[in-house]
C-alpha positions as a Markdown table, in Angstrom:
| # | Residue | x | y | z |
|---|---|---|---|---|
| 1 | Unk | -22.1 | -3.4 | 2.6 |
| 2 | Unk | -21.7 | -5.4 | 6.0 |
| 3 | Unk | -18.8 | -7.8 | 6.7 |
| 4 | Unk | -20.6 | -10.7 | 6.3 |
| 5 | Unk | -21.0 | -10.5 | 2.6 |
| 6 | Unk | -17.5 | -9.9 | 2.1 |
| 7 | Unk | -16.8 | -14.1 | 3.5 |
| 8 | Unk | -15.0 | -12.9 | 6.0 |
| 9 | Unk | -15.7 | -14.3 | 10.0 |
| 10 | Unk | -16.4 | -11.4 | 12.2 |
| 11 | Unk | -15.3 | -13.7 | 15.0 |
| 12 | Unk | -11.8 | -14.5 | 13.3 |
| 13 | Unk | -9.8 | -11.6 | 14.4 |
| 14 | Unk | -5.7 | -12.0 | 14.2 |
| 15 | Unk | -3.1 | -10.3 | 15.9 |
| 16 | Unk | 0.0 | -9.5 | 14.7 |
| 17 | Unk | 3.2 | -10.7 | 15.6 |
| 18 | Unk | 5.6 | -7.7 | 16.0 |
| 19 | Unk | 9.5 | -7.7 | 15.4 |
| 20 | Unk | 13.0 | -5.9 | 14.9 |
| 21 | Unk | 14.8 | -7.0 | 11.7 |
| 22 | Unk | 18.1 | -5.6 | 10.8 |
| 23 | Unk | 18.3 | -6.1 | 6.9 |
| 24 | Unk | 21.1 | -4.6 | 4.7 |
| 25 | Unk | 22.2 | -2.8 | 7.5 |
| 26 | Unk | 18.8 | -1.2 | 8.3 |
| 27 | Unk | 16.4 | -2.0 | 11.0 |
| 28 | Unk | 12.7 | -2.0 | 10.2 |
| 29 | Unk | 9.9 | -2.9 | 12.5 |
| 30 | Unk | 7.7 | -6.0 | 10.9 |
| 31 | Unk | 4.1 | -7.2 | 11.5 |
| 32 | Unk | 3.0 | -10.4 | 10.0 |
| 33 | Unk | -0.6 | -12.0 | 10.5 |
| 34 | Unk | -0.6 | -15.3 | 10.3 |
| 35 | Unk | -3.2 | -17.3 | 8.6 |
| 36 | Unk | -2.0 | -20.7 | 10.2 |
| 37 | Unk | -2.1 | -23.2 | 7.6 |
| 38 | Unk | -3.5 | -21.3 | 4.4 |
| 39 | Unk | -3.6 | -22.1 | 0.7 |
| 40 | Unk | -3.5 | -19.1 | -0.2 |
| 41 | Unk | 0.3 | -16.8 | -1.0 |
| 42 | Unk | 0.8 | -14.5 | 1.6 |
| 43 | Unk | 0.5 | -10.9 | 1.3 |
| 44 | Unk | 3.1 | -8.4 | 0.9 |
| 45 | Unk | 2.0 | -4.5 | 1.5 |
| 46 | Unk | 3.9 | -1.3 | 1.4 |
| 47 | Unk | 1.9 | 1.5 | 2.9 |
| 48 | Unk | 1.7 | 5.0 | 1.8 |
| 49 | Unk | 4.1 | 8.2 | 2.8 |
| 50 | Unk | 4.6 | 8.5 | 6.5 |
| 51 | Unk | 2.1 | 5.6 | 7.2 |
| 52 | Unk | 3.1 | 3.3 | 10.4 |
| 53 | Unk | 1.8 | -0.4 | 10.4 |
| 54 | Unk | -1.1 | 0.5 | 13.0 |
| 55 | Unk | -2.8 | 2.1 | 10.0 |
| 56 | Unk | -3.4 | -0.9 | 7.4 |
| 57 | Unk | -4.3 | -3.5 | 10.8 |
| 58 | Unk | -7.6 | -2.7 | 10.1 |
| 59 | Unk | -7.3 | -4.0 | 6.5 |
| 60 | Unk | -4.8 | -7.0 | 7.3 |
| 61 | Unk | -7.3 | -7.9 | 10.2 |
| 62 | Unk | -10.2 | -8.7 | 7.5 |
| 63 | Unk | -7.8 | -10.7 | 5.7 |
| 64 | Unk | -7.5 | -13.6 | 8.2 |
| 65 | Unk | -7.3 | -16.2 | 5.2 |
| 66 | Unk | -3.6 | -15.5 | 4.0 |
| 67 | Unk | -0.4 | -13.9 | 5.7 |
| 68 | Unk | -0.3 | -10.4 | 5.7 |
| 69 | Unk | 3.2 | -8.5 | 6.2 |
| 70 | Unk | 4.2 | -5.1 | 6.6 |
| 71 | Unk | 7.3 | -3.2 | 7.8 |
| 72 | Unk | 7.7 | 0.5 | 8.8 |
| 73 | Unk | 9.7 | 2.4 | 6.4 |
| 74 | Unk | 13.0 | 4.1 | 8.4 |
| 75 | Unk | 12.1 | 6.5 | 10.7 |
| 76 | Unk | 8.6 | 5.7 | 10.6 |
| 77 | Unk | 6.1 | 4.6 | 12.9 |
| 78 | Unk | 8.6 | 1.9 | 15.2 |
| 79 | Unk | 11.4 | 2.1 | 13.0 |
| 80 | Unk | 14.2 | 4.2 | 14.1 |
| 81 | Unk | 15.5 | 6.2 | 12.1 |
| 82 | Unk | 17.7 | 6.6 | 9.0 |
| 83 | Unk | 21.2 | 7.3 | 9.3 |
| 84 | Unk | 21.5 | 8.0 | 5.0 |
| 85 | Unk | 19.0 | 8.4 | 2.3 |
| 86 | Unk | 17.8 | 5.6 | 0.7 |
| 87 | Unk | 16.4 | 5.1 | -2.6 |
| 88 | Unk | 13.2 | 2.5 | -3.9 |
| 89 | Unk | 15.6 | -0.2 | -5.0 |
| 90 | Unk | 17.2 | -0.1 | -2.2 |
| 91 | Unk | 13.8 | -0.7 | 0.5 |
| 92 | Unk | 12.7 | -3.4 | -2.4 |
| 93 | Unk | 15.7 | -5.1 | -1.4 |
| 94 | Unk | 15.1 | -4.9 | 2.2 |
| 95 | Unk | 11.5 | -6.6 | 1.9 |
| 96 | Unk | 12.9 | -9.0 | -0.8 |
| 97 | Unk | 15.7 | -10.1 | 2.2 |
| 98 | Unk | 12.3 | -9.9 | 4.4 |
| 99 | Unk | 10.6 | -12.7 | 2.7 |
| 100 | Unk | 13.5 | -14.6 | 2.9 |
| 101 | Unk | 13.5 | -14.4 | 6.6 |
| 102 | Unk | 10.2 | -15.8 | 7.3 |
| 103 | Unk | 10.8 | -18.6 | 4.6 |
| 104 | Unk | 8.0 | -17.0 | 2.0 |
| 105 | Unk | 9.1 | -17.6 | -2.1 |
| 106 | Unk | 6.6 | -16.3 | -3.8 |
| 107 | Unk | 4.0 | -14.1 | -2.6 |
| 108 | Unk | 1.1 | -11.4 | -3.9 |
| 109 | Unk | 2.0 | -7.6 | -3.1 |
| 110 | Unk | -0.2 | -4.8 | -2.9 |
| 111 | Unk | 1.0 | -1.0 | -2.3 |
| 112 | Unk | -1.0 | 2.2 | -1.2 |
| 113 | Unk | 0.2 | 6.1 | -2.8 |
| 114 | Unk | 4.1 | 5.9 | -1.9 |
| 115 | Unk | 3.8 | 2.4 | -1.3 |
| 116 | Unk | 2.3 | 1.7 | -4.7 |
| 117 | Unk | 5.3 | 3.0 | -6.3 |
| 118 | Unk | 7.4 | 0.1 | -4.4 |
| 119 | Unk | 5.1 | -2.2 | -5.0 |
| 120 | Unk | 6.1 | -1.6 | -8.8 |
| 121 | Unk | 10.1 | -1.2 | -8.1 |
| 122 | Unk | 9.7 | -4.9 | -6.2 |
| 123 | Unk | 7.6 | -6.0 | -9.1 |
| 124 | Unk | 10.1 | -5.1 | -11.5 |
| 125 | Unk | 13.3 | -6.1 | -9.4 |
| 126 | Unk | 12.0 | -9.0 | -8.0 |
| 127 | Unk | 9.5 | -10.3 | -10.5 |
| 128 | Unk | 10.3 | -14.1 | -9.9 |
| 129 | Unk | 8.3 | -13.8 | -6.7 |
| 130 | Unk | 5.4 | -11.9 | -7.3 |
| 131 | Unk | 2.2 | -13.7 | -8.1 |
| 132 | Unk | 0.2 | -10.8 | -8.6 |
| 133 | Unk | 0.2 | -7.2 | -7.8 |
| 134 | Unk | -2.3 | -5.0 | -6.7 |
| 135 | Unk | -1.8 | -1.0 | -6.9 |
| 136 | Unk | -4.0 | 1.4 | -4.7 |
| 137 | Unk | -4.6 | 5.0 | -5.2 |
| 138 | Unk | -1.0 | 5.6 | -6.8 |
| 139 | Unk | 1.2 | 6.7 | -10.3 |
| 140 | Unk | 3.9 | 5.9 | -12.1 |
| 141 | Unk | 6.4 | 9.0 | -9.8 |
| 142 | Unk | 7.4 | 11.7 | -11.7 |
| 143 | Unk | 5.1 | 11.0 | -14.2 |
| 144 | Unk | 2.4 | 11.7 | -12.4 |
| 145 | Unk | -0.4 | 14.0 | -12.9 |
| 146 | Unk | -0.4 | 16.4 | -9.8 |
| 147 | Unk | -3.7 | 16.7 | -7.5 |
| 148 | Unk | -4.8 | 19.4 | -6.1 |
| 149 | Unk | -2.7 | 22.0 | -5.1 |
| 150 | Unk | -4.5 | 22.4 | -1.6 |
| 151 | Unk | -4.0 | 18.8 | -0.5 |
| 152 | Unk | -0.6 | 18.3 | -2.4 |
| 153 | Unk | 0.5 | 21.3 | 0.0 |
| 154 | Unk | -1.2 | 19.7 | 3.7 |
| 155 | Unk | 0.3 | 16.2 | 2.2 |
| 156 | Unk | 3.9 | 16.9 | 2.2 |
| 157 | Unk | 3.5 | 18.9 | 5.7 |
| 158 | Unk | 4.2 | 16.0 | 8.5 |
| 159 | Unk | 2.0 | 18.0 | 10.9 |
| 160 | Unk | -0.9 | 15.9 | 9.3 |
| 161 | Unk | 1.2 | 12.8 | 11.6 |
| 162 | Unk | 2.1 | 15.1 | 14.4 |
| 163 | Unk | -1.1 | 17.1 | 15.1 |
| 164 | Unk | -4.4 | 15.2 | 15.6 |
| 165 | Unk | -6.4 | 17.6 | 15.4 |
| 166 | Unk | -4.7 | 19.3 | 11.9 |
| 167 | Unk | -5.6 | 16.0 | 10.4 |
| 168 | Unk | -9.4 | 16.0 | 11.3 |
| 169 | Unk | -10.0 | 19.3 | 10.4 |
| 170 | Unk | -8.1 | 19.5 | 6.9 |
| 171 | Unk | -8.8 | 15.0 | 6.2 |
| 172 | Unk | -11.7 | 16.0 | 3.0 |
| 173 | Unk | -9.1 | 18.9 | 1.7 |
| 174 | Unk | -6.4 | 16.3 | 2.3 |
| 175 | Unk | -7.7 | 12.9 | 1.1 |
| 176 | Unk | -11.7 | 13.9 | -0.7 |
| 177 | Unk | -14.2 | 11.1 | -0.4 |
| 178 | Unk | -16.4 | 10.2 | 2.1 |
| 179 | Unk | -14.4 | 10.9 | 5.6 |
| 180 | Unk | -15.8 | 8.2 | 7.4 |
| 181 | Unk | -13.5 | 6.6 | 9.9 |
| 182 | Unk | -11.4 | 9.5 | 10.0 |
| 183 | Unk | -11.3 | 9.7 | 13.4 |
| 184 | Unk | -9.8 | 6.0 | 14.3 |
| 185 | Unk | -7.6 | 6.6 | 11.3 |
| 186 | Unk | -6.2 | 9.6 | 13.5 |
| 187 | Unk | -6.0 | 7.8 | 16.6 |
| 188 | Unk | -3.8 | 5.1 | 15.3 |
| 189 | Unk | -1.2 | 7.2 | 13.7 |
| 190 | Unk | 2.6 | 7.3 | 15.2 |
| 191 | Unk | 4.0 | 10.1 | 14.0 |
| 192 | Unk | 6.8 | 9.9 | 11.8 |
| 193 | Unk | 10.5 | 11.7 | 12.7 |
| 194 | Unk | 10.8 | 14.7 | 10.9 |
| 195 | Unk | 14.0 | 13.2 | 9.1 |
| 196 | Unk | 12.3 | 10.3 | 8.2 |
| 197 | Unk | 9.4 | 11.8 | 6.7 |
| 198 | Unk | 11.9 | 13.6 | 4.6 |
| 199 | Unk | 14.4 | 11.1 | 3.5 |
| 200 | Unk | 10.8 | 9.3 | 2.6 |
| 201 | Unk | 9.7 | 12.3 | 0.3 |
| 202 | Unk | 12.9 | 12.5 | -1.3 |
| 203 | Unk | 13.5 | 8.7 | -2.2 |
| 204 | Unk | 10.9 | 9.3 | -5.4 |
| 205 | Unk | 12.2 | 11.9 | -6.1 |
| 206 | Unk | 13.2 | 11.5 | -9.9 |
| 207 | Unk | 12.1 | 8.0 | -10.2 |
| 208 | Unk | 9.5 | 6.2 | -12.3 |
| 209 | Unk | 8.3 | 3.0 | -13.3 |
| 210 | Unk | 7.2 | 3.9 | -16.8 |
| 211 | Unk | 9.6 | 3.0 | -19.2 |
| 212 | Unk | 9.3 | -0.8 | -17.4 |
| 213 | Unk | 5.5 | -0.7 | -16.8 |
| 214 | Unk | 5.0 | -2.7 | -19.8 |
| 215 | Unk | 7.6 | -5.4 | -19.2 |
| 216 | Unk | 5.6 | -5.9 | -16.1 |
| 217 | Unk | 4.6 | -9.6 | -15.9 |
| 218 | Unk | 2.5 | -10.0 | -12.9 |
| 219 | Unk | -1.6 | -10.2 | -13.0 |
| 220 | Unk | -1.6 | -6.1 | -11.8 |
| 221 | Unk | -5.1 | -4.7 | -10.3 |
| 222 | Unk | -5.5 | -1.3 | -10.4 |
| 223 | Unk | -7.4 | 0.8 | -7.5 |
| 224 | Unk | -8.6 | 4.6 | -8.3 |
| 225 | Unk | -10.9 | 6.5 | -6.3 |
| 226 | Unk | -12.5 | 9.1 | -8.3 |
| 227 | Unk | -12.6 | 12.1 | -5.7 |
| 228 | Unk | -8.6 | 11.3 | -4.9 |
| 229 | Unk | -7.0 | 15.5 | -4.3 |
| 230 | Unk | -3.8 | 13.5 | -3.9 |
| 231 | Unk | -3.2 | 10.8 | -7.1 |
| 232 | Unk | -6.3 | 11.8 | -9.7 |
| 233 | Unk | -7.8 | 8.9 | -11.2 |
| 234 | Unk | -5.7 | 9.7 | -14.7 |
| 235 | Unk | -2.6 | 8.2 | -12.9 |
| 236 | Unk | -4.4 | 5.0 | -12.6 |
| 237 | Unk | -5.5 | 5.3 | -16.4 |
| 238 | Unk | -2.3 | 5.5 | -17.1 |
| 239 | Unk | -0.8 | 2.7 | -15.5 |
| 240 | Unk | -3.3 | 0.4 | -17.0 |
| 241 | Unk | -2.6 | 1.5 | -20.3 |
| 242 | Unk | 1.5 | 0.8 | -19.6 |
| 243 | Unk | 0.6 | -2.5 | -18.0 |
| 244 | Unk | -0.2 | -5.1 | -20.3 |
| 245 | Unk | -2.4 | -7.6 | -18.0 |
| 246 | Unk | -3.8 | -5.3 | -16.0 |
| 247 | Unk | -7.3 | -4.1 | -15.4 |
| 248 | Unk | -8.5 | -1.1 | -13.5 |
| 249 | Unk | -11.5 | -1.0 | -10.6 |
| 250 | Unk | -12.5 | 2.6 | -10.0 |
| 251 | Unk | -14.2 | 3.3 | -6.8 |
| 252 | Unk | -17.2 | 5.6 | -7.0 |
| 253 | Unk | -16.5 | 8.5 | -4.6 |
| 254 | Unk | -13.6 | 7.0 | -3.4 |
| 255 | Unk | -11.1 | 9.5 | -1.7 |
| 256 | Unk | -6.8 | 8.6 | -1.3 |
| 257 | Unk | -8.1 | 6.8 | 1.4 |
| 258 | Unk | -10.6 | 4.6 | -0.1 |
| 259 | Unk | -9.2 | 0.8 | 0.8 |
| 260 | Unk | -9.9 | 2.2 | 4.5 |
| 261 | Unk | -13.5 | 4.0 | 4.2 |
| 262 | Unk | -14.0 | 1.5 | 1.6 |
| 263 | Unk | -12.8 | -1.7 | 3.2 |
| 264 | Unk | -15.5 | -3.6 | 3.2 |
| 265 | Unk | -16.0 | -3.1 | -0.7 |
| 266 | Unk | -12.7 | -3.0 | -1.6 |
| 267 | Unk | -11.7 | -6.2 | 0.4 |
| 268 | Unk | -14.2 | -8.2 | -1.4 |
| 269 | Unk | -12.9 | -7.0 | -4.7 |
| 270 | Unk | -9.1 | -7.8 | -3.4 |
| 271 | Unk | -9.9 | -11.3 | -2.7 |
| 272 | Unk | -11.9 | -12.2 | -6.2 |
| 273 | Unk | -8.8 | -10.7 | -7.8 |
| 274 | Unk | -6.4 | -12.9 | -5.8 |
| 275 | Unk | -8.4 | -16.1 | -5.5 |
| 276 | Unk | -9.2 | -15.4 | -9.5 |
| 277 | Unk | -6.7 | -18.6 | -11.2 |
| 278 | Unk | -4.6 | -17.1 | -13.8 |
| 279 | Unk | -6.3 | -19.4 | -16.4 |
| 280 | Unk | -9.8 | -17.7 | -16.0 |
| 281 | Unk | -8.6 | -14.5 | -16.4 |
| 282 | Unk | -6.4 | -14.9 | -19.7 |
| 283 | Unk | -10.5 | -17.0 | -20.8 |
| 284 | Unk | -12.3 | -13.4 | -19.8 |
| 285 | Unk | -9.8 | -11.0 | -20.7 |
């Protein structure tokens, strides 16, 4: 699929604006594209486990029609790191205090893997502001059904981040799919601190959305790849059968790192989802 028949401008490409914000006592480094003068409810996206903002540009910079905004997760990418553990309420809390910053009330939020599972905990603490919600290649925590054993093994390793080369040679054993763009993927990857990476393992540790999934109010698409090692696409069965007004989009041959080898498909299947009223979808469902 090229870019073009996704509606997006190949010429339109926006850069992000970079900060420091010290929320709740923690300091996180933001990005936020911005659309200008847009109808459309800015984006909020929490990126997977040990992923720095650099990652998902390539995603936010085909999205030049809305605000997209992103923060590093302590001790990741340009955020220094933690001084305590933290826990997902607590960094739902630090993106709600986020939004309030930059003057956004209600927005649409998407989260990758780790990120996914924030993407619920802000759903469900903060559902007053989410429009709709869009989950990518991710479970309800400890819940989950386990991937393979290979990749869930390279996954929790942070030499993935640290060495270059580890992360070429083990990315179909780590991720599946196609591996297409593996190579920019690497190059763009800060890696984490090693106590950062950690105190980001840990925070899911013991926590899950399910018991709340179907008190879950926002419009929720869910986003499977069907050769994911690292979430199988069960998890994202499972989720849509917890969330009431939900649907589920599986991508054929689709890897944990799909919405990047993928982009050009998924981004078209993102913005129908987003630009979808409300009204038409309680007439199709």
């Amino acid at each position: 699929m090229r870019l073009a028949e996704t509606g997006q401008s190949m010429s339109k490409i926006v850069s992000p604006e970079f900060s420091m914000e010290t929320i709740d006592g923690r300091t996180v480094r933001v990005a936020r594209w911005s659309s200008g003068k847009s109808d459309r409810l800015p984006l909020l996206f929490f990126n997977g486990i040990g992923a720095n903002i650099e990652l998902v540009s390539p995603l936010a910079e085909k999205m030049p029609e809305r605000d997209f905004i992103t923060f590093d997760m302590p001790g990741i990418g340009g955020s220094p790191e933690p001084a305590i553990p933290y826990r997902p309420w607590m960094m739902a809390r630090v993106a709600d205090m986020l939004l309030d910053q930059f003057g956004y009330d209600q927005v649409d939020v998407m989260g990758i893997s780790w990120g996914g599972g924030l993407a619920q905990q802000f759903a469900l603490q903060f559902g007053s502001r989410v429009n709709k919600l869009i989950l990518v290649a991710t479970s309800a925590g400890m819940l989950m059904v386990p991937g393979n054993f290979s990749a869930l093994t390279k996954m929790i390793n942070p030499k993935r981040y640290l060495d270059p080369d580890y992360m070429l040679k083990n990315f179909k054993t780590l991720y599946g799919g196609i591996d297409s763009g593996a190579d920019a993927h690497a190059e763009r990857i800060t890696p984490p601190t090693r106590m950062g990476y950690f105190y980001q393992l840990v925070a899911m540790m013991g926590w899950t959305s399910a018991p709340w999934l179907p008190l879950l109010r926002p419009e929720t698409l869910i986003m499977m790849g069907d050769d994911d090692r690292i979430v199988p696409l069960v998890n994202g069965k499972f989720l849509n059968s917890l969330i009431t007004n939900s649907r589920l989009e599986v991508i054929k041959g689709g890897g944990h790192l799909f919405l990047m080898a993928e982009a050009d498909l998924c981004i078209r299947l993102i913005n129908a989802f987003l630009d979808e009223p409300a009204a038409e979808r309680r007439k199709a469902a």
